[in-house]
N, C-alpha and C positions, 0 to 999 in steps of 0.2 A: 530538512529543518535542522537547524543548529541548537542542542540543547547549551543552553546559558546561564544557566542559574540552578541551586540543588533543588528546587522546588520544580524546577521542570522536569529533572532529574529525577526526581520522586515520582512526577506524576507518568511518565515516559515506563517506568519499573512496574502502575500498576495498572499501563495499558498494557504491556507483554505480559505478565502475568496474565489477565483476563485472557489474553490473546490466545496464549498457549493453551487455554484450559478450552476452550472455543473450537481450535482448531483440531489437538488433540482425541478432541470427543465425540466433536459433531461435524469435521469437516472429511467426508470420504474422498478418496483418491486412488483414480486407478492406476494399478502396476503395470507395466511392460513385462509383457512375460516372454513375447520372443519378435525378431525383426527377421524376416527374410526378404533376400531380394529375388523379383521376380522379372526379370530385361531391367526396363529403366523406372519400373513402380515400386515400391516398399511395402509390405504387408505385414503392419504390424497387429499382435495380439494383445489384448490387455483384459487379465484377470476382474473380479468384479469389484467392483468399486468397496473400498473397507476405511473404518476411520485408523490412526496410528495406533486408538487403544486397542479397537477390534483385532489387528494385526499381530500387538503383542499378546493379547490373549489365547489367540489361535496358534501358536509356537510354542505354549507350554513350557517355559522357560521360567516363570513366576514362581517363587513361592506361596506358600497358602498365605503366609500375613500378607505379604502384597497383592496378591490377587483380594483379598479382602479389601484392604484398602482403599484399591485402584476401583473395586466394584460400590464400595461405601462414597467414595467422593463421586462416582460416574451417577447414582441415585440422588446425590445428592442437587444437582446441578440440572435448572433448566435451559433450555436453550434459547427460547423466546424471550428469559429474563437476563442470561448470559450476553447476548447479543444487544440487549438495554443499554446495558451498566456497561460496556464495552463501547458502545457510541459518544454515552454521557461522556466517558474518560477520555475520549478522544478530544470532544468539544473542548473539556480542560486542558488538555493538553494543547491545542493551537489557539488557547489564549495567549500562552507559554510564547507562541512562535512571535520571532524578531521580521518585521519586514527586510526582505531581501534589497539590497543598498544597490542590486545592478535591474533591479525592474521597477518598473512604473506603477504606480496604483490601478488598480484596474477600473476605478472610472473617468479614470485618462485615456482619452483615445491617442495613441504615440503617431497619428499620421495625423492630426491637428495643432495638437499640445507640444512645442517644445522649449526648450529655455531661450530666452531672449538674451540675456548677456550669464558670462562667468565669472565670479569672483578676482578682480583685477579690475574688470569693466572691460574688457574685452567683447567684442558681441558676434555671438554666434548664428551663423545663415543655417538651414535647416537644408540636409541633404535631398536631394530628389534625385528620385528614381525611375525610370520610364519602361514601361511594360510595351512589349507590340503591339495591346490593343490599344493604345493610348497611343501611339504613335501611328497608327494605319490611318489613311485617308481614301474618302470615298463612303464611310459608313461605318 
């Protein structure tokens, strides 16, 4: 999609927003923790599934304000109403979207529907395409 206007633009800033608070909190993901090769198969390991906050939690690297923080907005946040408000914003957002100028409306079927003349008055024959089963005889 092509954002095209600041209002798309706006609304686009507060799907990734949503997005990031979503993913960051509620979406786990497993790590690669090691790859060996064993002939010609790959055996890989992977740690237990953790969200991004989970992960930076667990490294201890935070200070106490932000670990406060990060654990005051993590409380704060549900995931079934997160996951809502994130759909809705989407909807708004591809009102936003411009039809694509090199595809068809989609209740055009493109193997029935094509333009009869161009602009000039030129007129266009419609290509055809022959498959082998459309060309075998006998059945």
């Amino acid at each position: 999609m092509i954002v095209t206007s600041h209002a798309a633009y706006a609304q686009l800033q507060r799907v990734y927003r949503l997005a990031r608070l979503h993913v960051n909190f509620f979406q786990p993901v497993e790590k690669l923790v090691t790859k060996t090769r064993q002939g010609e198969r790959t055996h890989r390991v992977y740690d237990r599934a953790q969200t991004p906050y989970q992960r930076l939690c667990a490294t201890g690297v935070l200070t106490p304000e932000t670990d406060r923080e990060l654990n005051a907005l993590y409380d704060s946040l549900n995931p079934l109403h997160l996951r809502r408000q994130l759909e809705r914003e989407l909807d708004r957002l591809w009102a936003f979207a411009a039809p694509d100028p090199h595809r068809l409306p989609r209740d055009i079927d493109p193997a029935t529907s094509f333009p009869t003349s161009r602009p000039g008055g030129a007129t266009v024959t419609p290509s055809v395409t022959l498959s082998f089963e459309s060309t075998r005889t006998g059945g």
